[in-house]
C-alpha positions, 0 to 999 in steps of 0.5 A: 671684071675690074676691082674696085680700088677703094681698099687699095687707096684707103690703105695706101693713104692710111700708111702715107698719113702714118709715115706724115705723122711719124716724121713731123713727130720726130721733126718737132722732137729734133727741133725741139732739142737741136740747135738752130740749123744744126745737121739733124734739123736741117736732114728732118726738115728735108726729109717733112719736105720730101714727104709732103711732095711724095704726098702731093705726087700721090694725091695729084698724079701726073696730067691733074690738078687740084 
């Protein structure tokens, strides 16, 4: 018999949207006090960036679509 995935996805979709809020917290905080391009502006926004792909993977595995 096959277990329902629903509290394996809730949870896994909690902790995406947790780590998402973290990093653009701490992305607005950088840009906030570092100067335009700086290093650690450019290492947050690429790190949003990545993020937001790993998202994307998540939501839309392979062989689907939105």
């Amino acid at each position: 018999m096959s277990q329902d995935p629903y509290h394996a996805v809730q949870r896994e979709i909690q902790t995406s949207l947790q780590t998402a809020s973290t990093l653009r917290a701490s992305y607005l905080r950088i840009r906030s006090t570092a100067r335009d391009e700086s290093e650690e502006l450019v290492w947050a926004r690429n790190e949003v960036r990545m993020e937001d792909v790993i998202l994307g993977l998540r939501i839309y595995p392979r062989g689907t679509s939105a």
